[in-house]
C-alpha positions in Angstrom: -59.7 -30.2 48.0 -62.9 -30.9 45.6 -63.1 -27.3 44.8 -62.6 -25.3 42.0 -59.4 -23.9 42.8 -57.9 -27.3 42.5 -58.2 -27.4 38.9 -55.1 -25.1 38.1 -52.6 -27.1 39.8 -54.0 -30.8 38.5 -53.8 -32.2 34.7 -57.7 -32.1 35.1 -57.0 -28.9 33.9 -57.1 -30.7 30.5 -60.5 -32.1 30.9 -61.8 -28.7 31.7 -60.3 -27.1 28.2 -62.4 -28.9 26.1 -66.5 -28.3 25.7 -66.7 -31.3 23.5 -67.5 -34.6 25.7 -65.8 -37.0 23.2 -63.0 -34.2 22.8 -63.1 -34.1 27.0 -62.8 -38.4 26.9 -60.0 -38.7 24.9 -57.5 -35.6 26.0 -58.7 -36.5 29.4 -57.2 -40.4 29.1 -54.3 -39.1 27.7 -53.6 -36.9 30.5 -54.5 -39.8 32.8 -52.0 -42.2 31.1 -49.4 -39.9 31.6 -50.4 -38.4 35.4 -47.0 -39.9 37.1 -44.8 -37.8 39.1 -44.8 -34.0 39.7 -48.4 -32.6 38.9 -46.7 -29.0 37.6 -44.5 -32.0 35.3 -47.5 -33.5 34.6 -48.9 -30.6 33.2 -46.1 -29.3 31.3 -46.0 -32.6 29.7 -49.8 -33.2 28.8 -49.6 -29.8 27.5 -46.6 -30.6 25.4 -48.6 -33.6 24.0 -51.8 -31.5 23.5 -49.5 -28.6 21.6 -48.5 -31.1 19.1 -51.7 -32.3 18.3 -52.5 -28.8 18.0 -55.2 -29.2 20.8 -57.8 -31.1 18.6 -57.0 -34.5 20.1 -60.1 -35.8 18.1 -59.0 -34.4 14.7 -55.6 -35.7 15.0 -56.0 -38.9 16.2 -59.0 -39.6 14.0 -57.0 -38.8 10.6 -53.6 -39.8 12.1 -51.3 -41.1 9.4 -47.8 -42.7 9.9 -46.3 -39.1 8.6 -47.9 -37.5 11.2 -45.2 -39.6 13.8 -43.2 -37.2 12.9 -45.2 -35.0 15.6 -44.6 -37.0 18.2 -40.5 -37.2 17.7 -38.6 -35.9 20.7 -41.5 -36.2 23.1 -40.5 -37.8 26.5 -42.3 -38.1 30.0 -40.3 -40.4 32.4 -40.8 -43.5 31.1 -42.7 -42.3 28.4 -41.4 -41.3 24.8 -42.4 -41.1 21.3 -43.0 -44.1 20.1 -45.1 -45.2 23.3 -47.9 -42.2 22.2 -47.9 -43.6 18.5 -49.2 -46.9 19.6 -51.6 -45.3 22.5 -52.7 -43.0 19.4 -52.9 -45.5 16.6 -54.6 -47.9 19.2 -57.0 -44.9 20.1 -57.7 -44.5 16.3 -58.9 -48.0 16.3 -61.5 -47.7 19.4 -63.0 -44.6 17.5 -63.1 -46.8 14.2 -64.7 -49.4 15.5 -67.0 -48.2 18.6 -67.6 -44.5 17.2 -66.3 -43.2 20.8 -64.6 -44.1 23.3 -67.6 -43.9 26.0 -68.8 -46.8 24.1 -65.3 -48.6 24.3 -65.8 -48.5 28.0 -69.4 -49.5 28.1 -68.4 -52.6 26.0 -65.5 -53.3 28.6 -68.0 -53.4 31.0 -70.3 -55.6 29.7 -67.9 -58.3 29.1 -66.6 -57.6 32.8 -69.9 -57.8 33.6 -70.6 -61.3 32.3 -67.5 -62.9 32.7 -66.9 -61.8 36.3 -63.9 -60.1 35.5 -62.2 -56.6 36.9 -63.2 -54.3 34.6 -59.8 -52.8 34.5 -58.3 -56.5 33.2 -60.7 -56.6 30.2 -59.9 -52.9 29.7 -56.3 -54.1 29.1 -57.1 -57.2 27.7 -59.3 -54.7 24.8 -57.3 -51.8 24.4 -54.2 -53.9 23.5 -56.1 -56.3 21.4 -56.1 -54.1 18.3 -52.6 -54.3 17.6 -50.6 -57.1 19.3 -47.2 -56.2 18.0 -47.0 -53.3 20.6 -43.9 -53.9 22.9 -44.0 -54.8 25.9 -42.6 -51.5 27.3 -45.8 -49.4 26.0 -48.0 -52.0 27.8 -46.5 -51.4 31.0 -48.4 -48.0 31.1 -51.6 -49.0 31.1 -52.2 -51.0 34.4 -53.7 -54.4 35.3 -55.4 -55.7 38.1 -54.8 -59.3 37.3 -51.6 -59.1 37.4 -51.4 -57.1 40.8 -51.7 -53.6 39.0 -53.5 -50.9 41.4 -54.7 -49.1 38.0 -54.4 -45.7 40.1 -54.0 -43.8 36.7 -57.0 -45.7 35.0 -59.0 -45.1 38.0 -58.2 -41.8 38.3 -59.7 -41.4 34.7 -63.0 -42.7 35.5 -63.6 -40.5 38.8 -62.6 -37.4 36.5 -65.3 -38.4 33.7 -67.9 -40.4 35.6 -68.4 -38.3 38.5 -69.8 -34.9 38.5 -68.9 -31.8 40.5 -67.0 -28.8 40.9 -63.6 -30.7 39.9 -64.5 -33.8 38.2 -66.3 -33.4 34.8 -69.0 -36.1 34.5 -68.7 -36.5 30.6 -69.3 -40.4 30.8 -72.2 -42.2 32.2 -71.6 -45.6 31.0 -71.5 -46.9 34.9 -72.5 -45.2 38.0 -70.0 -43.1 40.8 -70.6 -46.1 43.0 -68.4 -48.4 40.8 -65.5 -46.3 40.8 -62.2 -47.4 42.7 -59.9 -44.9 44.5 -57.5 -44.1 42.5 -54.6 -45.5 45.0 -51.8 -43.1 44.9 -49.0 -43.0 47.7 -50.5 -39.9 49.4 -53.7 -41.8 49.4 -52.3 -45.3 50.4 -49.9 -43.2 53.2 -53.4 -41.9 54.6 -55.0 -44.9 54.4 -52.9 -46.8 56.2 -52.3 -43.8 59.0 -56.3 -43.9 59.3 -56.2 -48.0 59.5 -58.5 -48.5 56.4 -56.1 -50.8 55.2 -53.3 -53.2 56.2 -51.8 -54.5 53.4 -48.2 -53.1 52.9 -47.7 -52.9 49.1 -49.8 -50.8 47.2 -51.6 -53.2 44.8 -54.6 -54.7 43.7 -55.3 -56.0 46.8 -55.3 -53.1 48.4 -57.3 -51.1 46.4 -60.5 -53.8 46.9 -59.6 -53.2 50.5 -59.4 -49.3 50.6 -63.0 -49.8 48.7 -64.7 -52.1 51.3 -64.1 -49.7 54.3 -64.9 -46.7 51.5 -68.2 -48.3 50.3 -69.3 -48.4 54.2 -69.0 -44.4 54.3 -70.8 -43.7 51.0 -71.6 -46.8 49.1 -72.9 -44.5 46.2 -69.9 -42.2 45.5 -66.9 -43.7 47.5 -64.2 -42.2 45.3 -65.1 -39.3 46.6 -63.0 -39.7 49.5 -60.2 -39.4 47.1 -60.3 -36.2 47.6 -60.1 -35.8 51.4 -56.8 -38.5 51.6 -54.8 -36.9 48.5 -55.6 -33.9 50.3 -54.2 -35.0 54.0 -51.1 -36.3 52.3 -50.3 -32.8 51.0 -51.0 -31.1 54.5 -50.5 -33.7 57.3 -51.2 -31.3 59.5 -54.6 -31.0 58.7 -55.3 -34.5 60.7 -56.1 -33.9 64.1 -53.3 -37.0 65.6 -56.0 -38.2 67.6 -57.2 -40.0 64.3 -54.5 -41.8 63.5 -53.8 -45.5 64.5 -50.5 -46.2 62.6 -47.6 -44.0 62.9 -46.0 -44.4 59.7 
């Protein structure tokens, strides 16, 4: 699946139309944050998004005034709608005020991760939403937590497309190495997973993603999101698993 051809059919696609690394960051979260359902959805969607920012996600979020809502009106992704991307943009806005890009957003999440102990994805959260706290609680609910149980498959996702390098994956972020990266625990992946025994939790939470990553980390403790790849991949074509592999019939 880690091949070139895969671009086409995955919003990475996005990632990949800019040459800009800052441009690449912030269309690239955007098309994370909204990477639920149907990929060819997905991208109809991110594209819609993209079209009404006239695909200069920088310009327009860096001069975005309240008139320019009127962009947004009518946009809708599942649970997604127009007032959700104002706050994600106007929060946006703020990180590139503030920290200059949003690389350096990240590397300050870290840090504070870092010396606090905390998931990095909780202080992520716990940052991104700490610019404006008026947002309702329904925009919140897109961006996950793992403190509160959230599997942050989306936010996850994010960081193996910027962070890791490769003939997918776009490596426009360096802020923390491949081997810090979570699997992005989707239910194709989490279906595989527990086909293969790598984990035996039932729901696909938090939990589960720090034990997906153990058994990962023994396999390739450097880059173990890789294996991403190989389990979103066996969940589109079960019958590329040779039965003798797996231990749980599901």
């Amino acid at each position: 699946m880690e091949v070139p051809a895969y671009i086409k059919d995955d919003p990475i696609q996005f990632l990949h139309a800019f040459e800009d690394a800052e441009e690449i960051n912030v269309a690239g979260f955007f098309a994370a944050t909204m990477a639920w359902g149907k990929r060819s959805i997905v991208i109809s969607k991110v594209d819609d998004l993209m079209s009404r920012m006239a695909y200069r996600p920088l310009d327009f979020i860096g001069n975005f005034t309240e008139s320019d809502a009127r962009r947004l009106t009518g946009f809708k992704h599942r649970t997604f709608n127009s007032k959700d991307m104002y706050w994600l943009i106007k929060t946006m806005q703020q990180i590139l005020i503030h920290f200059t890009t949003f690389e350096a957003f990240w590397a300050n999440c870290l840090t504070i991760s870092t010396a606090k102990n905390r998931p990095l994805m909780g202080v992520f959260y716990e940052e991104f939403f700490g610019f404006f706290p008026e947002i309702p609680a329904r925009t919140r609910r897109h961006i996950s937590n793992p403190e509160k149980g959230g599997s942050c498959k989306r936010l996850y996702m994010y960081l193996r497309w910027t962070i890791r390098g490769g003939p997918v994956d776009v490596g426009s972020m360096n802020f923390m190495p491949p081997s810090q990266i979570y699997i992005p625990l989707d239910v194709h992946v989490a279906r595989q997973s527990r086909k293969l025994g790598l984990i035996t939790r039932n729901q696909n939470d938090w939990k589960a993603v720090e034990e997906l990553q153990e058994q990962l980390l023994l396999l390739d403790p450097l880059d173990p999101s890789k294996y991403d790849y190989a389990l979103f991949g066996l969940g589109l074509h079960p019958h590329w698993l040779d039965k003798k592999w797996i231990l749980n019939h599901l």
